[in-house]
PQR file of N, CA, C, O and H, with PARSE charges and radii, in Angstrom:
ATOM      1  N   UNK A   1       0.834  -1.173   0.000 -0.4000 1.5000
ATOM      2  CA  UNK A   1       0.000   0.000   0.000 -0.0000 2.0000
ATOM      3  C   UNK A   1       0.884   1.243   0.000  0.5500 1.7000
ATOM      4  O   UNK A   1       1.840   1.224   0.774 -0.5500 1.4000
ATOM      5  N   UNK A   2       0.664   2.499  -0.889 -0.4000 1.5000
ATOM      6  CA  UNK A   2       1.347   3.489  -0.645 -0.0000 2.0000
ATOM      7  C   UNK A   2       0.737   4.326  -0.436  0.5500 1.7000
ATOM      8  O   UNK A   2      -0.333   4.465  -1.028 -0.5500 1.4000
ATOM      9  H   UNK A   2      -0.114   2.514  -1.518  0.4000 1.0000
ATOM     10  N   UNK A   3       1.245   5.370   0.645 -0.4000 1.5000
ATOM     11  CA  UNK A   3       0.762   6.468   0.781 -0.0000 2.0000
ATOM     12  C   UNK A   3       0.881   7.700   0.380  0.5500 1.7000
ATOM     13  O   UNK A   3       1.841   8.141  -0.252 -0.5500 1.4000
ATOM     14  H   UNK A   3       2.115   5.257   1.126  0.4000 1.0000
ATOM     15  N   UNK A   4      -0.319   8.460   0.809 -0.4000 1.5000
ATOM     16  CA  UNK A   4      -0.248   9.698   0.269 -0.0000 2.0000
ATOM     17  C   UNK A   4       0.340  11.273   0.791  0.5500 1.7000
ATOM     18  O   UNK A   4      -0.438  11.636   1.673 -0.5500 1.4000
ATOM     19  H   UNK A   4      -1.100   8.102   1.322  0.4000 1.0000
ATOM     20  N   UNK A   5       1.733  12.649   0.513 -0.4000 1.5000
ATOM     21  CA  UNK A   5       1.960  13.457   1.444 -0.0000 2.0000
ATOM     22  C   UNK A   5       1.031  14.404   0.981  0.5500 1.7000
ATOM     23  O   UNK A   5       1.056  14.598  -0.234 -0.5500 1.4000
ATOM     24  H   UNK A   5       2.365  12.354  -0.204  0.4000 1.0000
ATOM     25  N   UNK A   6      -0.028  15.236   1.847 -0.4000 1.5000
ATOM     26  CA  UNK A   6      -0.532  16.641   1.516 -0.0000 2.0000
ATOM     27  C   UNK A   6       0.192  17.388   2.266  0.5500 1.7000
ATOM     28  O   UNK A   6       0.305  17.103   3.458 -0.5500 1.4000
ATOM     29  H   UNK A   6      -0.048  15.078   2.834  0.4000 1.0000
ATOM     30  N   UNK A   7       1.036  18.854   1.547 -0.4000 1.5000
ATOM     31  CA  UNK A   7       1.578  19.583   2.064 -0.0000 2.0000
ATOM     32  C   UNK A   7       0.572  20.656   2.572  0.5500 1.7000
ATOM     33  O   UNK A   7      -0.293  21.069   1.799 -0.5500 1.4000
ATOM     34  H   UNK A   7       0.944  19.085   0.579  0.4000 1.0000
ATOM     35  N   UNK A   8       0.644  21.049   3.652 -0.4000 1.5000
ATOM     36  CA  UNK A   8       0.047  22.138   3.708 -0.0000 2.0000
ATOM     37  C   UNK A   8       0.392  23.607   3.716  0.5500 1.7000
ATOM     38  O   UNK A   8       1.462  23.969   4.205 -0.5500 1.4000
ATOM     39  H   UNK A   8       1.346  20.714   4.280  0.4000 1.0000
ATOM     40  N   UNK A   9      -0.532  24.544   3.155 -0.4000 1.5000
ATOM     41  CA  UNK A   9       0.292  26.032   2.233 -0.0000 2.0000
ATOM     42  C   UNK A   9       0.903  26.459   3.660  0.5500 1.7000
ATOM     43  O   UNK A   9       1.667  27.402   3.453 -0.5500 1.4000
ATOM     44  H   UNK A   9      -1.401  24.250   2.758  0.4000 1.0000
ATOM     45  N   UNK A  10       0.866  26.162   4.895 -0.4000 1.5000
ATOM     46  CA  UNK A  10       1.446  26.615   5.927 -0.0000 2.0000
ATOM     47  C   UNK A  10       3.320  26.025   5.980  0.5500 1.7000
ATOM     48  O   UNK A  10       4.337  26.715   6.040 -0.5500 1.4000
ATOM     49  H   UNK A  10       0.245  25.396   5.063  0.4000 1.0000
ATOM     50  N   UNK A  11       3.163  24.531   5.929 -0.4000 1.5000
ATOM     51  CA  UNK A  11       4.038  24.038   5.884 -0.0000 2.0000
ATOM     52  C   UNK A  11       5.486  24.166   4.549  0.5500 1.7000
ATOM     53  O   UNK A  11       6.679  23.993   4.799 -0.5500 1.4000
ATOM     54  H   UNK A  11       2.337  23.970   5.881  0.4000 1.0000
ATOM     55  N   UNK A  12       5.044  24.419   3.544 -0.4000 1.5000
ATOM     56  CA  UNK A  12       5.612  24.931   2.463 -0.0000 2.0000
ATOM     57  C   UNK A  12       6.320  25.958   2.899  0.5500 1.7000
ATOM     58  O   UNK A  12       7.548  26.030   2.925 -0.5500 1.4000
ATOM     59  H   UNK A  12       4.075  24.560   3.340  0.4000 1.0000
ATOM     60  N   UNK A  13       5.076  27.248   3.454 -0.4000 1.5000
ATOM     61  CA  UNK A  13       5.930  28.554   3.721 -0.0000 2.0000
ATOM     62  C   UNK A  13       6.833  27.922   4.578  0.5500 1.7000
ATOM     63  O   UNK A  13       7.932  28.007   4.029 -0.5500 1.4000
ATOM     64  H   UNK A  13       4.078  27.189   3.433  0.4000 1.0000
ATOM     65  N   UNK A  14       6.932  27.350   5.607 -0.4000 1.5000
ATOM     66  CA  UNK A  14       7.920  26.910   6.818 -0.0000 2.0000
ATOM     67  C   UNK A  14       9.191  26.438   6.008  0.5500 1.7000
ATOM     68  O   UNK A  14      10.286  26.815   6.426 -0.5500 1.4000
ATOM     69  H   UNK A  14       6.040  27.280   6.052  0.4000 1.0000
ATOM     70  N   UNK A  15       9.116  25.436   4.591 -0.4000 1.5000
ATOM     71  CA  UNK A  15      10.233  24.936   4.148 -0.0000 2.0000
ATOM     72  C   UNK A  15      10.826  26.304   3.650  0.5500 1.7000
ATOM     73  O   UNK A  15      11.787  26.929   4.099 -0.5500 1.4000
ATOM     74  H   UNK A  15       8.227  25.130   4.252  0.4000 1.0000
ATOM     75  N   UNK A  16      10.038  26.580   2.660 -0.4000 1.5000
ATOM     76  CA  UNK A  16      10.798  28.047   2.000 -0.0000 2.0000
ATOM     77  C   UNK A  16      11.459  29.056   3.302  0.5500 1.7000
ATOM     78  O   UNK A  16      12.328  29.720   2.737 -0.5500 1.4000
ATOM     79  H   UNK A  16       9.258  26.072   2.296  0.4000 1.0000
ATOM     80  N   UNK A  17      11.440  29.310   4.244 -0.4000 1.5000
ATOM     81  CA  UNK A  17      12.141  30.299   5.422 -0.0000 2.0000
ATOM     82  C   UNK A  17      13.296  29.705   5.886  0.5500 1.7000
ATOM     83  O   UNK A  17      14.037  30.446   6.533 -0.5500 1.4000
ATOM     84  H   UNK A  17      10.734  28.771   4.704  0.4000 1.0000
ATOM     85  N   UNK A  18      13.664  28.492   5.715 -0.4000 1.5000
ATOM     86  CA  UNK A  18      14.761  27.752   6.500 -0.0000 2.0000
ATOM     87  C   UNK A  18      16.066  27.454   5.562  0.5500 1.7000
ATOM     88  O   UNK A  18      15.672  26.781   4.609 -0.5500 1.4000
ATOM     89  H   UNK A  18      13.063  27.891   5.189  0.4000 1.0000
ATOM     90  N   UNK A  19      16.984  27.613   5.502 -0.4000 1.5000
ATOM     91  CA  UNK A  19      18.297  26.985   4.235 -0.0000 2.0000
ATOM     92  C   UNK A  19      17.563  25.771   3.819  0.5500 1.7000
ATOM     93  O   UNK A  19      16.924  24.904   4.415 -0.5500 1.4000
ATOM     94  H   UNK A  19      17.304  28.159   6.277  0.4000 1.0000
ATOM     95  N   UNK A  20      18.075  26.164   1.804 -0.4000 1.5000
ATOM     96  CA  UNK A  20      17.675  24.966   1.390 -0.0000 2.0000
ATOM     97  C   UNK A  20      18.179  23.531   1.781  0.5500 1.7000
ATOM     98  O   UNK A  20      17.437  22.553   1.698 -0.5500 1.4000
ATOM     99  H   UNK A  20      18.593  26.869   1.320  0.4000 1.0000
ATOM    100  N   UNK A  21      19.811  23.437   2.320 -0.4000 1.5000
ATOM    101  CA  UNK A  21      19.858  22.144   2.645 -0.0000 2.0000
ATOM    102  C   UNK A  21      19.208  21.636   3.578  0.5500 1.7000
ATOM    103  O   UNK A  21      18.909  20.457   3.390 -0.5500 1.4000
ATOM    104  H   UNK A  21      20.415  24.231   2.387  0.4000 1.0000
ATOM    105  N   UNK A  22      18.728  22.287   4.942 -0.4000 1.5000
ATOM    106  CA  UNK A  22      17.895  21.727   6.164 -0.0000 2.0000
ATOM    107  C   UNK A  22      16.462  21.352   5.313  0.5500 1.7000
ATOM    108  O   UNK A  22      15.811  20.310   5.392 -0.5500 1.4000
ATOM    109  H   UNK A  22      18.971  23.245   5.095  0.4000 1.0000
ATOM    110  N   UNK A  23      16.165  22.687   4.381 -0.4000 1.5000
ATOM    111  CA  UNK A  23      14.695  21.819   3.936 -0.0000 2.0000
ATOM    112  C   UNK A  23      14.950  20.455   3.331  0.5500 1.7000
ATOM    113  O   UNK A  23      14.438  19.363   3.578 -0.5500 1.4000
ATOM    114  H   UNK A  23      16.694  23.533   4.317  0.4000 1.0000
ATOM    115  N   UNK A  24      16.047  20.885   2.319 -0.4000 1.5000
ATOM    116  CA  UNK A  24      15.933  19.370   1.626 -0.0000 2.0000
ATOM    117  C   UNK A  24      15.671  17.905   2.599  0.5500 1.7000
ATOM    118  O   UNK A  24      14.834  17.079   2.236 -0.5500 1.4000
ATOM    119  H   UNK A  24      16.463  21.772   2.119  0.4000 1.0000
ATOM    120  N   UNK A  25      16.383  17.739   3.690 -0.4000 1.5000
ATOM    121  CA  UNK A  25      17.014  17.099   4.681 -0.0000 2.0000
ATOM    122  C   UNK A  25      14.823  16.924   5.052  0.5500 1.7000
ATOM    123  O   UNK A  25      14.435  15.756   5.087 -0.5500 1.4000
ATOM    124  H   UNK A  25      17.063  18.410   3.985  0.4000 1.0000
ATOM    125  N   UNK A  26      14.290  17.455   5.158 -0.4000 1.5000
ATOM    126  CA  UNK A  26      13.287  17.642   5.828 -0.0000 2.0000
ATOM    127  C   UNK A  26      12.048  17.250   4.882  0.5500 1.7000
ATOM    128  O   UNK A  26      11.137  16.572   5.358 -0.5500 1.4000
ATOM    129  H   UNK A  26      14.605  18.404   5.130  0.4000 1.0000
ATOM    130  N   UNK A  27      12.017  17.629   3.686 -0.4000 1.5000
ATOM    131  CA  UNK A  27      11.193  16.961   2.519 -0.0000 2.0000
ATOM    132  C   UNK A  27      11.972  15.768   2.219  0.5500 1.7000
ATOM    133  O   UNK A  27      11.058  15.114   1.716 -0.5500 1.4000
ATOM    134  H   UNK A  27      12.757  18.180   3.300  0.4000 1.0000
ATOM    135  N   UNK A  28      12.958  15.023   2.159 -0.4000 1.5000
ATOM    136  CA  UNK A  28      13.192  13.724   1.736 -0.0000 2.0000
ATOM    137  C   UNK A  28      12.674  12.784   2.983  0.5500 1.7000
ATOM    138  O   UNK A  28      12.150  11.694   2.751 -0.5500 1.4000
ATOM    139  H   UNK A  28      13.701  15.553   2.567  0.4000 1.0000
ATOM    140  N   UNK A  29      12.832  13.217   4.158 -0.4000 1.5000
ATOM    141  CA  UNK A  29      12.525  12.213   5.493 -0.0000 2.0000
ATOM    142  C   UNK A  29      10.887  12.001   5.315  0.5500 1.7000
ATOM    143  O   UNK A  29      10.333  11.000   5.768 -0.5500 1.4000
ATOM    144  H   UNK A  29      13.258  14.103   4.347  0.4000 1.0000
ATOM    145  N   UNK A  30      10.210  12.989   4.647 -0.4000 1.5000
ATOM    146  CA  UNK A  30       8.926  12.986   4.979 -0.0000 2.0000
ATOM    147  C   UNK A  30       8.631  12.185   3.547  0.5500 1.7000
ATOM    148  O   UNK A  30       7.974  11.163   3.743 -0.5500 1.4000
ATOM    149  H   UNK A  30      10.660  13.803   4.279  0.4000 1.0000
ATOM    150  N   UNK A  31       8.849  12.338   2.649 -0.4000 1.5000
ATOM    151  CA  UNK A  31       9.081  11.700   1.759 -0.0000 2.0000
ATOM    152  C   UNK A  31       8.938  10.014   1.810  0.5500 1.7000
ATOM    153  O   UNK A  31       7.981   9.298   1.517 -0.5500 1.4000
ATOM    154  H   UNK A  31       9.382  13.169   2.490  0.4000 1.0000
ATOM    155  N   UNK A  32      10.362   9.666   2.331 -0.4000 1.5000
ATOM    156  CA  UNK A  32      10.729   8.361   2.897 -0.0000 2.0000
ATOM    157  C   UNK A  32       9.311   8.099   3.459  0.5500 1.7000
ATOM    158  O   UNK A  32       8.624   7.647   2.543 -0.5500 1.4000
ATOM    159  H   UNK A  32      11.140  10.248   2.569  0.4000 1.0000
ATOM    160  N   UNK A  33       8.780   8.180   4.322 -0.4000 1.5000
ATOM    161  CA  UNK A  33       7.288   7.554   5.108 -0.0000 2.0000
ATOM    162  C   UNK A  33       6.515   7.074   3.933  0.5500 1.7000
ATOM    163  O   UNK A  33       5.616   6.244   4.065 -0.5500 1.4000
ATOM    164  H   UNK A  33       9.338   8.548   5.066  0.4000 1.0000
ATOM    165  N   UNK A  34       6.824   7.545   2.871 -0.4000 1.5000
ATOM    166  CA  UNK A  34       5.301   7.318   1.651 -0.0000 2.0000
ATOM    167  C   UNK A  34       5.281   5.335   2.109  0.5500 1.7000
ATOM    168  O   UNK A  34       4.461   4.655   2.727 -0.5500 1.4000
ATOM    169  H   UNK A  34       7.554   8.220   2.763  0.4000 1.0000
ATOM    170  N   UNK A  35       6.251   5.088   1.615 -0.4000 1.5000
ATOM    171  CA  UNK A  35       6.536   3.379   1.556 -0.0000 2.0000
ATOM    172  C   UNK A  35       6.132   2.709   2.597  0.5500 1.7000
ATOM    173  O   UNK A  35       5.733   1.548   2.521 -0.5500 1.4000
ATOM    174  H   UNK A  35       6.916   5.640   1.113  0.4000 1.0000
ATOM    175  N   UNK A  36       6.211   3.496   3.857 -0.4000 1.5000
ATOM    176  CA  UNK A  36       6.100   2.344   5.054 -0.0000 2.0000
ATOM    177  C   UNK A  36       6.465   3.641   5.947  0.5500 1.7000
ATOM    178  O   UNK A  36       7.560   4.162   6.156 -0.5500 1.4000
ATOM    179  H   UNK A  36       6.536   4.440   3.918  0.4000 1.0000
ATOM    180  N   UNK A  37       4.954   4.040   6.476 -0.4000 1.5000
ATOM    181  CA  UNK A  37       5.711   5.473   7.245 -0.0000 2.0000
ATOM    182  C   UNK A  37       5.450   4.805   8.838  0.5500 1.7000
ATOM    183  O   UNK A  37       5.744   5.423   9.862 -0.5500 1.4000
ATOM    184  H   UNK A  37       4.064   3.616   6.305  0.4000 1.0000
ATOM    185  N   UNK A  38       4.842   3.425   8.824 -0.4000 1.5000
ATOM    186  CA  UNK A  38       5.183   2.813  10.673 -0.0000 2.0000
ATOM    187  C   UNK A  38       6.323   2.923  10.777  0.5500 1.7000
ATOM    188  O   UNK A  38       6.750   3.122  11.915 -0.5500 1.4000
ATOM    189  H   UNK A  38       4.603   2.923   7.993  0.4000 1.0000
ATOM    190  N   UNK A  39       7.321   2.839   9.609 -0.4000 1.5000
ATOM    191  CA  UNK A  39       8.830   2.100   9.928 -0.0000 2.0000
ATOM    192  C   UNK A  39       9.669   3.446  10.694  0.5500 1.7000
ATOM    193  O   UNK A  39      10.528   3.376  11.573 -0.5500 1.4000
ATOM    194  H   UNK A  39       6.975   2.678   8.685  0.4000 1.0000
ATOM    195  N   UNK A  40       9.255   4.336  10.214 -0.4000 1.5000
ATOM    196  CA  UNK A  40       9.572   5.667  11.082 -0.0000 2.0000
ATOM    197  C   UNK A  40       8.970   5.766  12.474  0.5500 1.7000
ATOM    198  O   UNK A  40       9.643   6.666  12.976 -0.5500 1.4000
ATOM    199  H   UNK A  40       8.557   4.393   9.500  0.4000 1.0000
ATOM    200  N   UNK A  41       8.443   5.526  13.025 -0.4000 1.5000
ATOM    201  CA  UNK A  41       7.715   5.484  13.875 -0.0000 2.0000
ATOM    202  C   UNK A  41       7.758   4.215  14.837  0.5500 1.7000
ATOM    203  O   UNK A  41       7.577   4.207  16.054 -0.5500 1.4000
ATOM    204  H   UNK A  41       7.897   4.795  12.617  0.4000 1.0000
ATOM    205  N   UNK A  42       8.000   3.305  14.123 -0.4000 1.5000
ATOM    206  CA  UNK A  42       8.548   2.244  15.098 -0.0000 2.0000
ATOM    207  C   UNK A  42      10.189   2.165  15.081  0.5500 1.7000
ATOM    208  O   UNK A  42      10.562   1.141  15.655 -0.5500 1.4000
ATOM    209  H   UNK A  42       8.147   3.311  13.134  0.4000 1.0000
ATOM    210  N   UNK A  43      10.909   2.698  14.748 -0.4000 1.5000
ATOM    211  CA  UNK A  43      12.373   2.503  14.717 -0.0000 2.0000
ATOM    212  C   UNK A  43      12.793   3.534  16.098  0.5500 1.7000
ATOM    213  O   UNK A  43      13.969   3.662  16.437 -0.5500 1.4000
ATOM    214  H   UNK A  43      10.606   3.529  14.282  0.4000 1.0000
TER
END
């Protein structure tokens, strides 16, 4: 089963204010969950 990310227009603005490498770092982790986002959560 895969899942689905909705960004929200709040959360966007939050990526755009921070250096792009911390965002990047921050959209790929959230990212990662699509596949198996227990595995985050149970690790």
């Amino acid at each position: 089963m895969t899942w689905e990310v909705i960004w929200s227009e709040k959360s966007i603005k939050q990526l755009e204010k921070i250096d792009k490498k911390n965002a990047q770092k921050i959209y790929d982790s959230v990212l990662d969950c699509i596949e198996d986002p227990f595995r985050a959560v149970m690790s």
